[in-house]
N, C-alpha and C positions, 0 to 999 in steps of 0.2 A: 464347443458348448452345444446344449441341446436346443431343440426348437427354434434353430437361426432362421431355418423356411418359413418362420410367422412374420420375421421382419423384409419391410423393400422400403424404398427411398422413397418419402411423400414431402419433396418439396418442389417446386417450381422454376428452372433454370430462366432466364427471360430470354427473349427472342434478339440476342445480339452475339455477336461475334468477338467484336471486338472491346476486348476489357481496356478502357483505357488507365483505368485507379491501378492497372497493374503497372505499369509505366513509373509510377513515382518511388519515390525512396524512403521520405520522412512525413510526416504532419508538422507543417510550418507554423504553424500557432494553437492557438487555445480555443476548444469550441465552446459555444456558450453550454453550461455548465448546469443541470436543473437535477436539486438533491430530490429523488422519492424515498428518503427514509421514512418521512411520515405517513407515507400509505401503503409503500408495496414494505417497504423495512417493518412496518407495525403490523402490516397484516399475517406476517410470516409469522409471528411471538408467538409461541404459547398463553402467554400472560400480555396482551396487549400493553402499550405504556398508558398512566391514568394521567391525568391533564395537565399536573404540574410537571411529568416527565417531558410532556412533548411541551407543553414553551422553554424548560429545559432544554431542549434539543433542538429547538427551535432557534435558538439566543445561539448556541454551540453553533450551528451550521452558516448562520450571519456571521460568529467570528471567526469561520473556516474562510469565506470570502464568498459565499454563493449568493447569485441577483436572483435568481427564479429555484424558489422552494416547492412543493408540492405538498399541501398540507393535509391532504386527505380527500375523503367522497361523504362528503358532510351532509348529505340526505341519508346514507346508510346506518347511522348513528348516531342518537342525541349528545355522543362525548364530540364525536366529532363538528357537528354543531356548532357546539357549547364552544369547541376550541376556536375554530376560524372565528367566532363573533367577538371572542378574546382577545383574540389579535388584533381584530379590527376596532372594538370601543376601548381598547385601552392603550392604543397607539405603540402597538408593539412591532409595527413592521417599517420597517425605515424606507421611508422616499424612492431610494435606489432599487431596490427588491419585489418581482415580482412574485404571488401567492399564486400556486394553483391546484385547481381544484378537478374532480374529474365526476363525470355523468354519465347513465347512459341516454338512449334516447328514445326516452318516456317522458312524457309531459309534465308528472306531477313530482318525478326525478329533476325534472330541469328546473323545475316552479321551485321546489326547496333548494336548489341549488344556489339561484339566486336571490334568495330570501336569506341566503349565509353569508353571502357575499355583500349584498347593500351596504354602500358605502365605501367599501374595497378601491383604494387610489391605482393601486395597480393587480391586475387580475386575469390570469389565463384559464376559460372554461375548455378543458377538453371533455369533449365528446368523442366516445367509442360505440363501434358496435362489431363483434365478428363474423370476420368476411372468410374463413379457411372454407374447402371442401369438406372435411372433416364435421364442422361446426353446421354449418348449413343445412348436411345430411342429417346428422344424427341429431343436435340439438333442434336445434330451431325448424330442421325439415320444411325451412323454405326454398325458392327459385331466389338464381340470383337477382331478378328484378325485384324480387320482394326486397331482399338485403339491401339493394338500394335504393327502396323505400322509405325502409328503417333510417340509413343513414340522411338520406336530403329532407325528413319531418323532421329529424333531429336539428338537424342545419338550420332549420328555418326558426324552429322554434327558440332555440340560443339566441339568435339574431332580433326575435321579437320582444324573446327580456329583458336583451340586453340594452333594449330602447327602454324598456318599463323601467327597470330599477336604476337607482342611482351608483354611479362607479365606473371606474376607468378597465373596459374590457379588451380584451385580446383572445382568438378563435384559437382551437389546437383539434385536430380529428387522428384520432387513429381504426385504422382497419384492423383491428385486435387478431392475433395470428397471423399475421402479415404473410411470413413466411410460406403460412401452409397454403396459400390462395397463389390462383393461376396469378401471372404476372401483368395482365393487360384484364382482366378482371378488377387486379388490385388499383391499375390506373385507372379505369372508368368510373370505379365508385368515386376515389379520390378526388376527380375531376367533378364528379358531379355535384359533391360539393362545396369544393372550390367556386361553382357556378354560381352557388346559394351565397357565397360567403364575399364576393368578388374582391380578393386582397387587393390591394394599392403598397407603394413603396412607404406612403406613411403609417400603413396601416394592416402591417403582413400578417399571415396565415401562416401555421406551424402545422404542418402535418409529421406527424411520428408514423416510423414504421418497424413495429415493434416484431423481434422474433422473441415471439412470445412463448413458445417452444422452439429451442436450439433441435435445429434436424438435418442441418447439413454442414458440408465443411466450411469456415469461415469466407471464405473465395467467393461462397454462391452469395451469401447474405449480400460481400461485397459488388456482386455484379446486378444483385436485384435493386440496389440503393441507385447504382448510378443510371440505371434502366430507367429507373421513376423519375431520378433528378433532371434525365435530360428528355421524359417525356410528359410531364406534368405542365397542365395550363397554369399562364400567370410565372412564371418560372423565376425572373426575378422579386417577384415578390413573395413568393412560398421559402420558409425556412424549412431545412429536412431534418427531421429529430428522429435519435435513432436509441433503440429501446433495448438492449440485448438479453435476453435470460440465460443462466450457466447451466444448461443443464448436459453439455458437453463440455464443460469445463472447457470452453473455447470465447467463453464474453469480453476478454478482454480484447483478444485476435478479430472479433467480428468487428467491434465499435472500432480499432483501430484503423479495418479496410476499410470501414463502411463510410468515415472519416476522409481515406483518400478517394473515395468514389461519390463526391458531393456532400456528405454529411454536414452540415453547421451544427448542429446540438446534442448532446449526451444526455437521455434520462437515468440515472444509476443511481445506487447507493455506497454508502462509504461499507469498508471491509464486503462487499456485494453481498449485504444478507438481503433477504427477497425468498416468496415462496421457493421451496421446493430445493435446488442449487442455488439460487440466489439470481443479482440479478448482475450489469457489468460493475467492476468493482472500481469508483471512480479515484479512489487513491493510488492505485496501480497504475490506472491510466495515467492519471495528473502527472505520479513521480516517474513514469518510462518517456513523457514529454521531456519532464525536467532533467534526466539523461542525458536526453540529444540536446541538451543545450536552448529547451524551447520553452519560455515562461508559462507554465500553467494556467497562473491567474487565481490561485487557489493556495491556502495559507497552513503549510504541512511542517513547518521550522520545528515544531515540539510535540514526533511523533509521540512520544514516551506519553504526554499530559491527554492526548487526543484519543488514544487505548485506552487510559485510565478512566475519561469521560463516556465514551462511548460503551465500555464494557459496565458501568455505575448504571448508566440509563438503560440500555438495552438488555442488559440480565446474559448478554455472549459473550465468551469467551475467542479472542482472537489469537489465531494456532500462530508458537514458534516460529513456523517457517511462511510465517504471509508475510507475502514480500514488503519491501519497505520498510514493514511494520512488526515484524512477529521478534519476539525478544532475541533468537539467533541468526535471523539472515544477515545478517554481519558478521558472527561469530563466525574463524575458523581454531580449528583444534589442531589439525594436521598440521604433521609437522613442517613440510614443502611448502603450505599455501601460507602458513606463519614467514617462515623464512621468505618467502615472494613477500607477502604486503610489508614484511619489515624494513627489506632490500628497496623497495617500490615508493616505502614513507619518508627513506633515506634520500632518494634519486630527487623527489621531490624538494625537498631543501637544500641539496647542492645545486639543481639545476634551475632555481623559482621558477618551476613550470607555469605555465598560464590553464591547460587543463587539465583534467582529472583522467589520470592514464593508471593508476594503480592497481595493480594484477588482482585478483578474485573480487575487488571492492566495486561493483556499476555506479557507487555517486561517492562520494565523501558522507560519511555515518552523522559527521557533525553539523551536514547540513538539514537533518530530520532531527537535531540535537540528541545523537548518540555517540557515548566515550568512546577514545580507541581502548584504554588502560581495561575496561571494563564489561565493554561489547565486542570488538573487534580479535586481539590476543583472549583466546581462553584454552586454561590450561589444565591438561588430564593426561593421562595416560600414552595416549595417540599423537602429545606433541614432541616438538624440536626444541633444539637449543636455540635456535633464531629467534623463534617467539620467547620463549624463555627469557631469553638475554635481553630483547626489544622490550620487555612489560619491566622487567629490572630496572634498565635504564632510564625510559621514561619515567617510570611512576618514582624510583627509589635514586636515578641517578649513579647508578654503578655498571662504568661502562667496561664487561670483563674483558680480557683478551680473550683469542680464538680456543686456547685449550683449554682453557679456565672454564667458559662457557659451555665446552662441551662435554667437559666431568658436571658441571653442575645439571647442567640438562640432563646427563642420566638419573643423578640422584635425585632430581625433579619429578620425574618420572615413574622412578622407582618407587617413591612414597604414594602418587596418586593410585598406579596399579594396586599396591599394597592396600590401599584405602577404600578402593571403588568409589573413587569421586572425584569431581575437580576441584582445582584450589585454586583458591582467592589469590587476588596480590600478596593479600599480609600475611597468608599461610609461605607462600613463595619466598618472602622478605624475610621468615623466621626460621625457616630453614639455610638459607641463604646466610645469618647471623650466626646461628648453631653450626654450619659447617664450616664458616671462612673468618668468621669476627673474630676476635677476643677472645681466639682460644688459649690453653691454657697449654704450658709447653712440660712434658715430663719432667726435663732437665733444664734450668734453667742459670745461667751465667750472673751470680751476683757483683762478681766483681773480679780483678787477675793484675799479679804482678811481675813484669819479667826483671833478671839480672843477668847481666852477659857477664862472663869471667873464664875466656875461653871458651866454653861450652855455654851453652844459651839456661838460665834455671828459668822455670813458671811458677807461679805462687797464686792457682785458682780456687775461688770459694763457690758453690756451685749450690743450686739449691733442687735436690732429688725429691722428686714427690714430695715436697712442700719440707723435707729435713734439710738444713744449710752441711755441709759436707765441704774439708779442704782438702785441696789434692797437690801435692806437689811432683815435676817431673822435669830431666834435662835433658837435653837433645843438640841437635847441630846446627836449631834454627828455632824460629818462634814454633813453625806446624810442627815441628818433629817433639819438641818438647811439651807443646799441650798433646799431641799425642799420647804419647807416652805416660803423661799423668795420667789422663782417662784409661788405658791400660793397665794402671797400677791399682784404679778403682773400680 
């Protein structure tokens, strides 16, 4: 490609050696979980959602199973306002659930902030400000001690409202660009106000560290988390939230390291829509948990109903092949990988396995409530008589023999290529009638008499293309004698 010499690496390794998040093997549980559809997901739309959409999707994401929502930046907008005040006088956010909300740090940002929240039982202000070299150069063209200026009047001033107004607060700060910023830069702002904020064990401090632009391999993001995790004041009392943007189509790989390298919390959105690539895609996450056999904590039993809501509200279309979720990542067609899952669905029943080992399938379809007859066998052109015979069977109960199966699979086959399309069960089942049912016999045996008298006679009445016809013939034995009549006719 051309003009590769414009691009070089601008992210920040941190000053360690030794990775220890590389050591581990799985994520043993579930991190706390914080949906941003409603701000970073709405700010991506072309057509934002209007207010009945998001307590819509608001009510939807409560009954996904989410404790801490993200409902917007409710000084940037009188809908957004409007909304969080919604939620709060009409008692629409449940006991268990925190709302949160995001600012920067401007005073009369912060002063509406909390004039949206009054009253709020449970409430996380995060406060941002960006700390990249990038940012500091070109935008804001401050010294990094300005920058953390910006962030500790911020700190201070969240702190002072949150004495003024009434409501149950909780702090959140992010270094916005996290990524792009030196690494011990990024811990001295953090710390400093941490300093402002002084967390306690009842009373902890979230700091997010968001890559806010994706610009390096997943690894580094990992080794910058665990860098902060284990140099950050107050340590047991800081939760580490972790923020990832797609824009190397690597979000899900980052929040996964960033996970084993100290992470407690995931900011994302469902199907990762978010500016630009998106942001990490938390159903991906959840169901590659639920994989390894590790409770998400998060309520995915009815993918089919949860595409159907999310694509209603959001106006997106979610592709085919996204995982989990996309209408054929379940589906195979090939003929081999049919014949495996069907060999595989078999193994299963003879042997009551305890778990899920089934060749090309990574979970059981039925436990996101997807059909095998319907999602999994699909049939076209490119398939086998395994699958073939497997969709028969199940769905229609006709279990063929080996060669039976494997004429019928050609002629299966044969009609889809013919067609250019795939076919249904009941196209399958009607061919399947039309070649093996109740066909109709050229020649057909109405009735026969034998007489032995030395030599064997027949006395057949026979019905030829629907005309009854008798034949009579004698021979040495019964065969030689119907023989012999059908030779005389």
């Amino acid at each position: 490609m051309r003009n590769v010499e414009k691009y070089a690496s601008n992210y920040f390794m941190p000053p360690i050696t030794n990775m220890k998040w590389a050591q581990k093997s799985q994520i043993t549980k579930a991190p706390i979980w914080c949906s941003v559809d409603l701000r970073d997901g709405n700010q991506a739309l072309i057509v934002p959602m209007d207010l009945e959409q998001k307590i819509a999707y608001f009510k939807f994401l409560i009954e996904l199973g989410f404790k801490e929502i993200e409902v917007g930046f409710p000084a940037a907008s009188e809908t957004e306002f409007i909304f969080l005040r919604k939620l709060i006088e009409k008692n629409l956010i449940p006991d268990d659930v925190a709302i949160q909300v995001l600012t920067q740090s401007r005073e009369h940002i912060i002063k509406k902030t909390f004039e949206a929240l009054r009253g709020a039982k449970n409430a996380i202000v995060h406060l941002y400000n960006s700390t990249s070299v990038a940012q500091r150069q070109q935008v804001f063209r401050k010294s990094k001690e300005e920058i953390i200026e910006i962030a500790v009047n911020g700190a201070k001033l969240v702190k002072e409202y949150a004495r003024e107004y009434e409501g149950n607060y909780r702090f959140e700060y992010s270094p916005e660009s996290f990524t792009g910023t030196e690494m011990t830069y990024a811990l001295e702002i953090c710390n400093a106000v941490l300093d402002i904020w002084q967390p306690t064990q009842e009373n902890k401090v979230i700091i997010n560290l968001p890559s806010t632009v994706s610009c390096a391999m997943p690894h580094v993001y990992a080794s910058q988390i665990e860098y902060m995790r284990d140099n950050l004041k107050y340590g047991e009392n800081v939760l580490i939230s972790i923020h990832p943007h797609n824009d190397r189509g690597t979000a899900v790989a980052e929040a996964e390291m960033a996970l084993l390298a100290g992470g407690d919390r995931i900011e994302g959105t469902l199907f990762g829509n978010g500016e630009r690539t998106g942001n990490v895609d938390i159903i991906t996450m959840a169901m590659n948990m639920f994989s390894q056999g590790v409770d998400p904590e998060l309520n995915f039993e009815d993918m089919p109903t949860i595409v159907d809501t999310y694509e209603e509200l959001v106006r997106m279309k979610v592709h085919e092949r996204h995982p989990y979720s996309g209408q054929l990542v379940f589906a195979a067609f090939s003929g081999s990988h049919q014949d495996a899952i069907a060999k595989g669905m078999k193994w299963r029943e003879e042997k009551e396995c305890k778990h899920w080992t089934v060749p090309y399938l990574p979970i059981d379809p039925k436990d996101v409530g997807r059909a095998y007859d319907g999602d999994v066998i699909r049939i076209n052109s490119q398939s086998g008589k395994g699958g073939i015979g497997y969709l028969l069977e199940q769905k229609y109960g006709f279990d063929l023999p080996p060669k039976m199966r494997e004429t019928f699979g050609y002629i299966v086959k044969g009609v889809s290529d013919y067609m250019h399309k795939e076919l249904v069960p009941s196209e399958i089942f009607d061919i399947f009638t039309e070649e093996f049912l109740n066909k109709e016999m050229p020649v057909k045996l109405v009735k026969y008499e034998f007489k032995t008298n030395g030599n064997t006679h027949v006395n057949l009445t026979l019905k030829i293309r629907g005309e009854e016809v008798i034949c009579e013939g004698v021979g040495d034995g019964r065969l030689d004698a119907v023989s012999n009549a059908f030779e005389k006719n």
